[in-house]
N, CA, C and O atoms as a GROMACS GRO file, in nm:
protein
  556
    1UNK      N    1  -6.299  19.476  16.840
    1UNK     CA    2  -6.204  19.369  16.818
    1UNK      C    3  -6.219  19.306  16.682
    1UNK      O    4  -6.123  19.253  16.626
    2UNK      N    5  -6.344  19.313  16.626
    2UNK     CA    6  -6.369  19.240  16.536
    2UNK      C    7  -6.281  19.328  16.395
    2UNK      O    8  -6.243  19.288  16.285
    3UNK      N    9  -6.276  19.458  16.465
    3UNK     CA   10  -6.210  19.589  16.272
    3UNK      C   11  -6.061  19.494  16.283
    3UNK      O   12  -6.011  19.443  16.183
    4UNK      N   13  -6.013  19.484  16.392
    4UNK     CA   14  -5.863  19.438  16.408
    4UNK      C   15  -5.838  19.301  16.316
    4UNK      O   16  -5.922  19.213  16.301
    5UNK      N   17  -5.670  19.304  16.243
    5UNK     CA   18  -5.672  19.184  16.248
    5UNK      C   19  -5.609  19.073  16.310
    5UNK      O   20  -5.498  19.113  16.346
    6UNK      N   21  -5.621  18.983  16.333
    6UNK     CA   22  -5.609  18.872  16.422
    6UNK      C   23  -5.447  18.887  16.483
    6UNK      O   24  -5.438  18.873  16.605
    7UNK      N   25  -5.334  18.911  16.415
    7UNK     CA   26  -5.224  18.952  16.422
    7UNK      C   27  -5.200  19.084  16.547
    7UNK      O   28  -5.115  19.114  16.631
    8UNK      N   29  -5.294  19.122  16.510
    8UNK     CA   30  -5.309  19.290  16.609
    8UNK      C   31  -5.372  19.239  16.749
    8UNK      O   32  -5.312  19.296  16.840
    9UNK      N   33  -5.448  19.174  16.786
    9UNK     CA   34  -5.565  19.143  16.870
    9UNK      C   35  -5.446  19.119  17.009
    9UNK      O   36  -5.348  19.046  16.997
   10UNK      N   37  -5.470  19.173  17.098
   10UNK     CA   38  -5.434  19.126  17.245
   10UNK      C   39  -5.457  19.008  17.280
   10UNK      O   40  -5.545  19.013  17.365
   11UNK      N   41  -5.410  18.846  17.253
   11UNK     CA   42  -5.486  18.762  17.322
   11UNK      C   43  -5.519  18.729  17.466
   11UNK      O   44  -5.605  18.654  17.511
   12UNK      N   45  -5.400  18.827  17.548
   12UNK     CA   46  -5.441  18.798  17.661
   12UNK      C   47  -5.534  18.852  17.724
   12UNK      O   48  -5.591  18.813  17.826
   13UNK      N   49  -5.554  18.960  17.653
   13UNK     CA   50  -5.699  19.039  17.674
   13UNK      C   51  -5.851  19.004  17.657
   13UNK      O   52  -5.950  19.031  17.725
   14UNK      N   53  -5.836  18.949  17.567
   14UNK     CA   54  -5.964  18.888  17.473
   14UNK      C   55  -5.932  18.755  17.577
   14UNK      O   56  -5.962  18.795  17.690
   15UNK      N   57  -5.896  18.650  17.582
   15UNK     CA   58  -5.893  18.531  17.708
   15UNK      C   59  -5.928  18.612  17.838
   15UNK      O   60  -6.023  18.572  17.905
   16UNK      N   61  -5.849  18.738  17.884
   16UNK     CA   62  -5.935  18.752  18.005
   16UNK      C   63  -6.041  18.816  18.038
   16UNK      O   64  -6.091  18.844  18.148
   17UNK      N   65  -6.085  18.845  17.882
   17UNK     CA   66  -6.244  18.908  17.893
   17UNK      C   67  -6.365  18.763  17.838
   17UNK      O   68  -6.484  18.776  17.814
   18UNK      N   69  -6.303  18.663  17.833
   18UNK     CA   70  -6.393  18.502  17.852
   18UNK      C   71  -6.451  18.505  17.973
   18UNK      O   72  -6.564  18.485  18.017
   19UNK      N   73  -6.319  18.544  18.026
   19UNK     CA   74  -6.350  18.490  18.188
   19UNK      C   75  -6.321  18.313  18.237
   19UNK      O   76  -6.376  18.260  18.333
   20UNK      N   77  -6.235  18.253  18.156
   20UNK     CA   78  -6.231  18.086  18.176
   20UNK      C   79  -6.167  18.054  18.343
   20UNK      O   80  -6.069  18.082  18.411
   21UNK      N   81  -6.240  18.011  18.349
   21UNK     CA   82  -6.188  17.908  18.496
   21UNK      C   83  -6.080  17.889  18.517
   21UNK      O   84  -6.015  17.848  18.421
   22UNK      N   85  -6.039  17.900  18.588
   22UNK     CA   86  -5.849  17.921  18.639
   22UNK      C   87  -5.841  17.736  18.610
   22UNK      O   88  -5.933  17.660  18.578
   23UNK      N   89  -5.758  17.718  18.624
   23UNK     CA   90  -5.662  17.560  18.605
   23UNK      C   91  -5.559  17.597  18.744
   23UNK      O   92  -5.478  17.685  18.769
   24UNK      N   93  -5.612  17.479  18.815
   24UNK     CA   94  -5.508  17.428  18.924
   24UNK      C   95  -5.418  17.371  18.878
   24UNK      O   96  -5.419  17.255  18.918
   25UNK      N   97  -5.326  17.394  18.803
   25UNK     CA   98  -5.189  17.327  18.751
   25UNK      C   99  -5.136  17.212  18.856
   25UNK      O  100  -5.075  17.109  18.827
   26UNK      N  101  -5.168  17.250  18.961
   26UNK     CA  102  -5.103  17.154  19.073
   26UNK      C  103  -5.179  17.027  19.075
   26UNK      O  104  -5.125  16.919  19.053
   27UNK      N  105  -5.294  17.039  19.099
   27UNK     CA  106  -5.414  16.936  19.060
   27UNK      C  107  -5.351  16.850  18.999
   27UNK      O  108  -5.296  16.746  19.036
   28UNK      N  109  -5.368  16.923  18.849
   28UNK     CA  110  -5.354  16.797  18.706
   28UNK      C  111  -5.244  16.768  18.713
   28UNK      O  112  -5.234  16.645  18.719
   29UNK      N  113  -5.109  16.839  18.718
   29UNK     CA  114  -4.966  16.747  18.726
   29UNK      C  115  -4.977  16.652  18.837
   29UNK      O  116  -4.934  16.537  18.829
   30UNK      N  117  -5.045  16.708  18.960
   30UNK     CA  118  -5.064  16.556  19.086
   30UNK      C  119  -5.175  16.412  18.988
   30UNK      O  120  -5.177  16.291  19.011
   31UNK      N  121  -5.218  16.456  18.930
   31UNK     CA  122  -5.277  16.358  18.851
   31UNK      C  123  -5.247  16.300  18.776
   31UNK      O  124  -5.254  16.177  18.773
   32UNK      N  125  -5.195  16.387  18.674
   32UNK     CA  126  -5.063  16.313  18.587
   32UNK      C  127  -4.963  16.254  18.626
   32UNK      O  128  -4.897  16.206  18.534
   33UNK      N  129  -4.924  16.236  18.726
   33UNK     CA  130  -4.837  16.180  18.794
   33UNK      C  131  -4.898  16.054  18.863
   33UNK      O  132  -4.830  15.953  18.842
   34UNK      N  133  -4.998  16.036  18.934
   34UNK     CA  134  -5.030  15.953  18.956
   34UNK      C  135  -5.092  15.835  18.830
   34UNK      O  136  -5.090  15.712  18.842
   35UNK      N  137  -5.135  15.899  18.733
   35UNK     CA  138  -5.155  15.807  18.634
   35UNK      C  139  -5.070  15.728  18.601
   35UNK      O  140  -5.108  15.611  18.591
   36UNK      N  141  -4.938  15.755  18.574
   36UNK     CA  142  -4.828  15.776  18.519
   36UNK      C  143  -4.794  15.645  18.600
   36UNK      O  144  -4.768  15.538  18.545
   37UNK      N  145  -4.798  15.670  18.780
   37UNK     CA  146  -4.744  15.548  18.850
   37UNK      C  147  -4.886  15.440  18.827
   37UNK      O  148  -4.865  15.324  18.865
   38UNK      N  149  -4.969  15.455  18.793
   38UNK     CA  150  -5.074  15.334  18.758
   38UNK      C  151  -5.030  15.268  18.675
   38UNK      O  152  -4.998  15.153  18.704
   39UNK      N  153  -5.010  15.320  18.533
   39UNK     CA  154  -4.953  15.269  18.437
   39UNK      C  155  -4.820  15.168  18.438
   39UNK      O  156  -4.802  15.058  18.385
   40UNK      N  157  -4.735  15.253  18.520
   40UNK     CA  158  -4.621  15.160  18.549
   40UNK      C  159  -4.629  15.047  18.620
   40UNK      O  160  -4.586  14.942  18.573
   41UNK      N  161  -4.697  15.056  18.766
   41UNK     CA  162  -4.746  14.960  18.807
   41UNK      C  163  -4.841  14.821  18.738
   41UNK      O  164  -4.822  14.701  18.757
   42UNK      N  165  -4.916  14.869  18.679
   42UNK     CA  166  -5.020  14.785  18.560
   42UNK      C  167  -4.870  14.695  18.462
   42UNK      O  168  -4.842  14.576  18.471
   43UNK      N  169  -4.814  14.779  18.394
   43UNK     CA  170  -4.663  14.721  18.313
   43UNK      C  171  -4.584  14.637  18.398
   43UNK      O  172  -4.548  14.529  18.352
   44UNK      N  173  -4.546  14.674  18.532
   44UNK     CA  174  -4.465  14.558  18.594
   44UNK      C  175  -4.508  14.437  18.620
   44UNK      O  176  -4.453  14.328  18.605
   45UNK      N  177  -4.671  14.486  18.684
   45UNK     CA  178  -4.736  14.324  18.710
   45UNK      C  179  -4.741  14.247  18.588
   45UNK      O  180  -4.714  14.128  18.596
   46UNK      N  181  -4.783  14.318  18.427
   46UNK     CA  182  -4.791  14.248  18.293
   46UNK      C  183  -4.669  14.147  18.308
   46UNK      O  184  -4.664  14.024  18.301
   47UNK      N  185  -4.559  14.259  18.333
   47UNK     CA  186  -4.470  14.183  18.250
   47UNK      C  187  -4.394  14.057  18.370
   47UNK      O  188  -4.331  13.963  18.322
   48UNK      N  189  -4.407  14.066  18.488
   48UNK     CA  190  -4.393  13.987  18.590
   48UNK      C  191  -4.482  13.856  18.565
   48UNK      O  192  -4.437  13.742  18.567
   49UNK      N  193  -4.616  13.893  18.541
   49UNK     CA  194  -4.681  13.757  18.460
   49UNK      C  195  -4.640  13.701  18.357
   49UNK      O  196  -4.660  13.580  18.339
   50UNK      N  197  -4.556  13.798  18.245
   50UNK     CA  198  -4.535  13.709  18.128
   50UNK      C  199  -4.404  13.657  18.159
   50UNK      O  200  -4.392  13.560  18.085
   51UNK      N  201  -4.277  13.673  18.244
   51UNK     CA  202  -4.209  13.620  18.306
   51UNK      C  203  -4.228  13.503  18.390
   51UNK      O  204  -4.142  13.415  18.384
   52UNK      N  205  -4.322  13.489  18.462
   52UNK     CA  206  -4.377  13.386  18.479
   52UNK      C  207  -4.356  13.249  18.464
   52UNK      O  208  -4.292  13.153  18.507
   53UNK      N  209  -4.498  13.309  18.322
   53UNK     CA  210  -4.566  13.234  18.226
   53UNK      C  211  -4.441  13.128  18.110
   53UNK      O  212  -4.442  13.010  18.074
   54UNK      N  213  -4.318  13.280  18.076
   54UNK     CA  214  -4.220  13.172  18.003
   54UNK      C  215  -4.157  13.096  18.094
   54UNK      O  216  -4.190  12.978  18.086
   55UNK      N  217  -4.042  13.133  18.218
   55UNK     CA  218  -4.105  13.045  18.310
   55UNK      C  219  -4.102  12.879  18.320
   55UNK      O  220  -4.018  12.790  18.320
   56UNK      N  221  -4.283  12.897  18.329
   56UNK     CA  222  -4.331  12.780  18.322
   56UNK      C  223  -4.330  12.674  18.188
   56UNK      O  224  -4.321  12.554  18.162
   57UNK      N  225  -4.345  12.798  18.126
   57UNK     CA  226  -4.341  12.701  17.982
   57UNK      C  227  -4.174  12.606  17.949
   57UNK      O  228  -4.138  12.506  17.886
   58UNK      N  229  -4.113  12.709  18.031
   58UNK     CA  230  -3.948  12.641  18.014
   58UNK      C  231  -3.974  12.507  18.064
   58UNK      O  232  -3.932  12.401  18.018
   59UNK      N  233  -4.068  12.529  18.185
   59UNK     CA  234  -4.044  12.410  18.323
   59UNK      C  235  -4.119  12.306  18.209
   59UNK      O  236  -4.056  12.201  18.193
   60UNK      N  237  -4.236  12.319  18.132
   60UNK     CA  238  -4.280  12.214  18.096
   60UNK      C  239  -4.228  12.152  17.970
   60UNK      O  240  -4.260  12.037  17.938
   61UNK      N  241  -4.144  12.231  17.894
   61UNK     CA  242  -4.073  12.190  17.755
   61UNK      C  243  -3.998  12.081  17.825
   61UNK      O  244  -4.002  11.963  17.788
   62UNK      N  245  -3.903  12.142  17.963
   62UNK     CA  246  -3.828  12.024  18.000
   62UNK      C  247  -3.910  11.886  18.044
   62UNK      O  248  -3.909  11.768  18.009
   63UNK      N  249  -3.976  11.962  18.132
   63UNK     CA  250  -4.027  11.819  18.164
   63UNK      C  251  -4.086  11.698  18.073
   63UNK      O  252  -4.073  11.576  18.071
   64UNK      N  253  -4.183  11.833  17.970
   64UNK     CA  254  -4.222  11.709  17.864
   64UNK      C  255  -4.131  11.614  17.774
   64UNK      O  256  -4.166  11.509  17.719
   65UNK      N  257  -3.969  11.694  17.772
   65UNK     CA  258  -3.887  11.634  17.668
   65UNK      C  259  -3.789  11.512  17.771
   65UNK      O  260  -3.695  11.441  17.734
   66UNK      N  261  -3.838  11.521  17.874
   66UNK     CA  262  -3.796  11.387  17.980
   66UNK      C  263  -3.894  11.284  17.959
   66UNK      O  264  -3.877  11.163  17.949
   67UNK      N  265  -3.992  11.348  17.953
   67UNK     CA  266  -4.094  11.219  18.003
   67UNK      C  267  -4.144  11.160  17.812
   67UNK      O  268  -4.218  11.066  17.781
   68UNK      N  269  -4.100  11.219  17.756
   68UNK     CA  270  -4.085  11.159  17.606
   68UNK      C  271  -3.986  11.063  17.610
   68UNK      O  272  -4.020  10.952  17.569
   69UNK      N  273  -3.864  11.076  17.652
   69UNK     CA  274  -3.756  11.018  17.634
   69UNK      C  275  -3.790  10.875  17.685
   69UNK      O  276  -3.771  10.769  17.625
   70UNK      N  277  -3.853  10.898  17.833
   70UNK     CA  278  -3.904  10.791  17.895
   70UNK      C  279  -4.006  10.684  17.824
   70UNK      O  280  -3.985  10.564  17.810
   71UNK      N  281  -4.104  10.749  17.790
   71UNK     CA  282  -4.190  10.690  17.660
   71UNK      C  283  -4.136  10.631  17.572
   71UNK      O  284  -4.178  10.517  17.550
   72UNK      N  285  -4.037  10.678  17.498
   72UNK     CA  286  -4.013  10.629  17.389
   72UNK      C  287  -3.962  10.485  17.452
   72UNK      O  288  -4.005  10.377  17.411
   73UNK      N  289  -3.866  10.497  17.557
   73UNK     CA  290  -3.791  10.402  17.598
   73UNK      C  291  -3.879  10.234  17.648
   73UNK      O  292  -3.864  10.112  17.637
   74UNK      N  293  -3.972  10.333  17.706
   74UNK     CA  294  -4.080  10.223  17.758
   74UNK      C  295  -4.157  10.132  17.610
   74UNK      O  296  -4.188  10.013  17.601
   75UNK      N  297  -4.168  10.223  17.528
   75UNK     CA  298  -4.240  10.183  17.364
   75UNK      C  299  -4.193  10.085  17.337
   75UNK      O  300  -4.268   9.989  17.317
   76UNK      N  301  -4.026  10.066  17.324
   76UNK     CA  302  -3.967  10.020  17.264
   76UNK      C  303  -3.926   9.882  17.350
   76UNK      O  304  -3.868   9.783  17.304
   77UNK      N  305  -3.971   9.900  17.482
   77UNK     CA  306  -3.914   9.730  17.551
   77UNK      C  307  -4.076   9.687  17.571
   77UNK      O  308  -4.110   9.639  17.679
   78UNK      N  309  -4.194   9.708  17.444
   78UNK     CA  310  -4.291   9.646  17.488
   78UNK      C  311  -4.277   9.482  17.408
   78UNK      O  312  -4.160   9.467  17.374
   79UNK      N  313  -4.312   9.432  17.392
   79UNK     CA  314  -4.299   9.292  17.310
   79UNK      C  315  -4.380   9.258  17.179
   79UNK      O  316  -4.332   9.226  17.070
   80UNK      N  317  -4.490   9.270  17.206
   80UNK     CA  318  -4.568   9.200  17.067
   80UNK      C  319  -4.616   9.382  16.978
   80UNK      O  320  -4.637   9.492  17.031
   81UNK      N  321  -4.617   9.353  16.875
   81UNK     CA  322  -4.657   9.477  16.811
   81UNK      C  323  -4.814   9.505  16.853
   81UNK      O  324  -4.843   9.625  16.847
   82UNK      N  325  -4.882   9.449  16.880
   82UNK     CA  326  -5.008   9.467  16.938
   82UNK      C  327  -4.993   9.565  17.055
   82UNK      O  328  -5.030   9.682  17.048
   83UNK      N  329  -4.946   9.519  17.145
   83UNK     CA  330  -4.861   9.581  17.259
   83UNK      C  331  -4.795   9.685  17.236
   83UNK      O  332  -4.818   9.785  17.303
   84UNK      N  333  -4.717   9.684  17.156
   84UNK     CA  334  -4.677   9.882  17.113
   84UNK      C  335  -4.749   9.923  17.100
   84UNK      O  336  -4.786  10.002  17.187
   85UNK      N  337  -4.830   9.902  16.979
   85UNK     CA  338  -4.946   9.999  16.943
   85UNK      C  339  -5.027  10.008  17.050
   85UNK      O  340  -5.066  10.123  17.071
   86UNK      N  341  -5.078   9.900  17.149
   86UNK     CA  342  -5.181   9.952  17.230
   86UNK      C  343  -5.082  10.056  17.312
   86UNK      O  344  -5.133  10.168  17.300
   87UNK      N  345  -4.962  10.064  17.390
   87UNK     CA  346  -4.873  10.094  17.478
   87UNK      C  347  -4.872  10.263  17.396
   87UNK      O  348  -4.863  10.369  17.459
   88UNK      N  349  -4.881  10.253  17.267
   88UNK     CA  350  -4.869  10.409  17.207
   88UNK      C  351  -4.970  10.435  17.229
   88UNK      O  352  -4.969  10.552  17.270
   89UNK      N  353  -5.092  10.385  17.227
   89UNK     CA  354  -5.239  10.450  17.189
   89UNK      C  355  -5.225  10.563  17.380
   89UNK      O  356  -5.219  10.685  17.399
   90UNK      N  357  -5.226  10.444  17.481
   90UNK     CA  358  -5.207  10.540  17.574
   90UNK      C  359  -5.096  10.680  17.603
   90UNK      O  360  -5.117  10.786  17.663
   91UNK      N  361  -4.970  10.629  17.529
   91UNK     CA  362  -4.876  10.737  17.602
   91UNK      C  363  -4.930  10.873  17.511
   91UNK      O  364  -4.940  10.984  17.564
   92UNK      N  365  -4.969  10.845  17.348
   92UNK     CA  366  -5.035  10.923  17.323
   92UNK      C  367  -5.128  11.043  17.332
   92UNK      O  368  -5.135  11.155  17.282
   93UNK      N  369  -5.228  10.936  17.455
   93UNK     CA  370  -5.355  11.024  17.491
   93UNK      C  371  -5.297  11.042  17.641
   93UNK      O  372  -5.349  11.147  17.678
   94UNK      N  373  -5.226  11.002  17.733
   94UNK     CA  374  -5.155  11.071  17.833
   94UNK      C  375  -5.069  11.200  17.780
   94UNK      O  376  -5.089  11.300  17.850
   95UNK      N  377  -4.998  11.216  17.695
   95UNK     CA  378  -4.910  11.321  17.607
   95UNK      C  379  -5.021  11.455  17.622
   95UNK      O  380  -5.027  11.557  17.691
   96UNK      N  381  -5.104  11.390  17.515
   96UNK     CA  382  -5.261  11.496  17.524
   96UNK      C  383  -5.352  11.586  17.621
   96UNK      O  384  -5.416  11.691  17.609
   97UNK      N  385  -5.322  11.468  17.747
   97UNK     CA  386  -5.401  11.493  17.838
   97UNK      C  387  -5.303  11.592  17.921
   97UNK      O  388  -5.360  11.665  18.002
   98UNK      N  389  -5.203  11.598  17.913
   98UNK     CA  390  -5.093  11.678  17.999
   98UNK      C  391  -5.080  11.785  17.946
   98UNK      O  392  -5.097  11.880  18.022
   99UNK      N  393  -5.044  11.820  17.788
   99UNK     CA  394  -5.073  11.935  17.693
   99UNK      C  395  -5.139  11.970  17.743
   99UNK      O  396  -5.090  12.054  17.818
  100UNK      N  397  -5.308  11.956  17.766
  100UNK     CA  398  -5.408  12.044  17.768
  100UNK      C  399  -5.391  12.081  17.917
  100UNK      O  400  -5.376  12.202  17.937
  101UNK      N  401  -5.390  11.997  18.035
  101UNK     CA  402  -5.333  12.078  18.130
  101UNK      C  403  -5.243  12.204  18.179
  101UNK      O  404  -5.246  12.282  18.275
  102UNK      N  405  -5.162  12.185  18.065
  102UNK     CA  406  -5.049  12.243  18.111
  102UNK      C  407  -5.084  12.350  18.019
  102UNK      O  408  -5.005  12.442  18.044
  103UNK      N  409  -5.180  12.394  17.902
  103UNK     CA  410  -5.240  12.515  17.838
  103UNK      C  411  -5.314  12.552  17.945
  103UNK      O  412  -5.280  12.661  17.991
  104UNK      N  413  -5.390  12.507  17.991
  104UNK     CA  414  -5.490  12.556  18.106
  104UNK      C  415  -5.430  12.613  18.203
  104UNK      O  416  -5.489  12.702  18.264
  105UNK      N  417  -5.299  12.573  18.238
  105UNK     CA  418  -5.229  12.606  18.335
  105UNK      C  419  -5.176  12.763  18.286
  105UNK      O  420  -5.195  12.867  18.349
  106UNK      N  421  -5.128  12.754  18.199
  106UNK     CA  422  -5.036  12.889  18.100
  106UNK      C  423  -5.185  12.980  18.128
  106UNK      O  424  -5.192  13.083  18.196
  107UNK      N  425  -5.288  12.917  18.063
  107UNK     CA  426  -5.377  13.050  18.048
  107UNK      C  427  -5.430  13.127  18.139
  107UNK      O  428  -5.447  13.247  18.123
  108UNK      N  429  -5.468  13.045  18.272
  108UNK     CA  430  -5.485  13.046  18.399
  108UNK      C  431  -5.392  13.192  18.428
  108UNK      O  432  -5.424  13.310  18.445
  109UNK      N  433  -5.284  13.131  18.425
  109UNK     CA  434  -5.187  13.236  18.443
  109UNK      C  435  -5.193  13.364  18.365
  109UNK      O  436  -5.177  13.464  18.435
  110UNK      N  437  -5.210  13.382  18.258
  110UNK     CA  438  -5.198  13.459  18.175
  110UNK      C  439  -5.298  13.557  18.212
  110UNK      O  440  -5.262  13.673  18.229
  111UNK      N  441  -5.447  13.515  18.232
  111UNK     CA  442  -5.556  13.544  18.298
  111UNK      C  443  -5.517  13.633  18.412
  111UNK      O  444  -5.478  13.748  18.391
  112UNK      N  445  -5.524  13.594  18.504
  112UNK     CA  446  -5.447  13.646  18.667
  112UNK      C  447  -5.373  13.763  18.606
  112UNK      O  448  -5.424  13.875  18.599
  113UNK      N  449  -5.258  13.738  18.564
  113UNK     CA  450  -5.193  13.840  18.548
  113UNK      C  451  -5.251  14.004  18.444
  113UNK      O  452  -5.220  14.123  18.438
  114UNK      N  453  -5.324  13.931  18.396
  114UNK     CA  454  -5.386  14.065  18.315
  114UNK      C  455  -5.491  14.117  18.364
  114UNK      O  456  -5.521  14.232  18.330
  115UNK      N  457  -5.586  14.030  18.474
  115UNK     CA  458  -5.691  14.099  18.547
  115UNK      C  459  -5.617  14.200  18.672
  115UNK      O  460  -5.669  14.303  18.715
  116UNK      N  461  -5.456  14.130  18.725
  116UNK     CA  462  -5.443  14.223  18.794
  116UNK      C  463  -5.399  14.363  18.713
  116UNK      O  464  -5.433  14.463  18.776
  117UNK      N  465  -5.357  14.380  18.636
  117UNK     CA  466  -5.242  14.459  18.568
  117UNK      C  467  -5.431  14.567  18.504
  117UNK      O  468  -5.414  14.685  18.471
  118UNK      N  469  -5.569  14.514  18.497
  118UNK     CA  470  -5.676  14.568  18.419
  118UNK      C  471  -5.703  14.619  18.577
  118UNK      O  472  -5.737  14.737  18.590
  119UNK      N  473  -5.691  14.547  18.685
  119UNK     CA  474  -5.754  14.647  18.826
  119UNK      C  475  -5.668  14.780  18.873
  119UNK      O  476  -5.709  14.888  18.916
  120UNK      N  477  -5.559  14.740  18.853
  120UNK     CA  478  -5.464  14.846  18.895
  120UNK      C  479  -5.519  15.015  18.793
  120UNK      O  480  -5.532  15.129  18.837
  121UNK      N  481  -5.542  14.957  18.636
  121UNK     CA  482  -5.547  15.082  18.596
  121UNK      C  483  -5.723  15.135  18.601
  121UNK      O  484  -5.751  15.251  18.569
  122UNK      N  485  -5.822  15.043  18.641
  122UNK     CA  486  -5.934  15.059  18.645
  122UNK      C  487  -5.955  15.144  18.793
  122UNK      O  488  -6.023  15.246  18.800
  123UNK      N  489  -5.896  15.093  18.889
  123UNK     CA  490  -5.901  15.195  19.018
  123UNK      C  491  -5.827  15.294  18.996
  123UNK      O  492  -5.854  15.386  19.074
  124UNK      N  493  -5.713  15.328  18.896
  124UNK     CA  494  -5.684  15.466  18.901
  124UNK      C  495  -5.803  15.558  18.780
  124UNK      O  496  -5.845  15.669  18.811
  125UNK      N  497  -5.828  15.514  18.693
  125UNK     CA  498  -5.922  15.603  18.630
  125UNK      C  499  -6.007  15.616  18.713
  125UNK      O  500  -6.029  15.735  18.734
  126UNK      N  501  -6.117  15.495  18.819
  126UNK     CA  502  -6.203  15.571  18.889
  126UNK      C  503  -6.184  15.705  19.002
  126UNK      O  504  -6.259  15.794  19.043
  127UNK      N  505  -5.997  15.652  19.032
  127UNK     CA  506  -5.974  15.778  19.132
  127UNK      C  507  -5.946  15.870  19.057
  127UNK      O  508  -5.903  15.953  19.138
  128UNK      N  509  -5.937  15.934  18.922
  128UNK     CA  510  -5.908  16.044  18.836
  128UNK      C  511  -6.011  16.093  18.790
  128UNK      O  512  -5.994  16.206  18.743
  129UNK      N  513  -6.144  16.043  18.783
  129UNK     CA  514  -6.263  16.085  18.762
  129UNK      C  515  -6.294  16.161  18.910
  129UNK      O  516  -6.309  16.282  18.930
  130UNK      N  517  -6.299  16.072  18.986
  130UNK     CA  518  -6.285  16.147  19.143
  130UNK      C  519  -6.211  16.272  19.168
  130UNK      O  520  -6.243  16.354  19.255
  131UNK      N  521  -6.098  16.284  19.079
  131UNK     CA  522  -6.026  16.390  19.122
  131UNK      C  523  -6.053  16.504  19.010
  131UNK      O  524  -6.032  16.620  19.046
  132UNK      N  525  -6.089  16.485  18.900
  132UNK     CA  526  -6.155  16.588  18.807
  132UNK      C  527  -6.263  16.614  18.843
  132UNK      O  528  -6.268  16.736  18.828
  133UNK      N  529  -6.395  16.567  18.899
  133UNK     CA  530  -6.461  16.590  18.973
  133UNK      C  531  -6.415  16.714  19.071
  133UNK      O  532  -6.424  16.833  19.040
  134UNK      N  533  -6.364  16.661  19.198
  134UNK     CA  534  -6.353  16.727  19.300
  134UNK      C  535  -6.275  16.888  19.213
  134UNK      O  536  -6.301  17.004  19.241
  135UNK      N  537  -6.202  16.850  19.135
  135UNK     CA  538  -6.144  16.998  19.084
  135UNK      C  539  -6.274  17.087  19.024
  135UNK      O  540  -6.274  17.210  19.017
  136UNK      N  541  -6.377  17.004  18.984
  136UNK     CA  542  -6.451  17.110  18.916
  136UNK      C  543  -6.570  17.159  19.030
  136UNK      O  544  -6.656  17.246  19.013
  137UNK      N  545  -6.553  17.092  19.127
  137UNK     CA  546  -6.659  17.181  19.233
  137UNK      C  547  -6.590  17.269  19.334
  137UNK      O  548  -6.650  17.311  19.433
  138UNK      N  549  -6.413  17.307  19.300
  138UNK     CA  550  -6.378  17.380  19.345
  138UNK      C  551  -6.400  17.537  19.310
  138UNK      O  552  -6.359  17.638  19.367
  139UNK      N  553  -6.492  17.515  19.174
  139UNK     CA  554  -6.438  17.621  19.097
  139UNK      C  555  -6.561  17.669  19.136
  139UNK      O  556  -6.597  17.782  19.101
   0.00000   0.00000   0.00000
């Protein structure tokens, strides 16, 4: 084989004098296929969380741009300027204190949704290791 040149050479000859391990074609396309629905599954839950997530963020733009309105309104029927300013110092750090809730809340979420969307594809690689496995002690 070696006088020949490469052009000339039988490859199907020379491959079946290797001797390589047959391929269950059926196997790996059942595998590929199932990956395939992991993946998708993993993508719907993503994006079902980030649906959500805007969502919520809608719910709190509104709400926060109510309860501003309210503030302001309340600011403005306080009486002595001492009294505003103290009356701001709180709506201020109430403003603050709701922000950070309501990040905690978003991330919370954000969280959840990506640990489920990281389990979905983490149990299918362990079942694809399982199943490359089991294909190679068929052989």
């Amino acid at each position: 084989m070696a006088d020949k040149p490469m052009w000339d050479m039988d490859m199907s000859k020379m491959f079946a004098e290797m001797k390589l391990p047959k391929v269950d074609m059926d196997s790996i396309m059942a595998t590929q296929r199932k990956n395939i629905e992991a993946l998708t599954s993993a993508n719907k839950l993503a994006f079902e969380g980030m649906q959500a997530v805007a969502r919520r963020q809608a719910d709190v733009m509104r709400q926060m741009m109510e309860e501003m309105s309210g503030m302001i309104s309340d600011m403005m029927s306080a009486g002595t300027p001492e009294e505003k300013v103290a009356r701001q110092a709180d709506l201020a750090k109430q403003t603050f204190e709701k922000i950070l809730s309501n990040m905690k809340e978003l991330a919370e979420m954000l969280s959840k949704s990506n640990s489920e969307a990281a389990t979905v594809i983490n149990a299918r690689i362990s079942e694809s290791l399982d199943e490359l496995k089991a294909m190679a002690q068929k052989k």
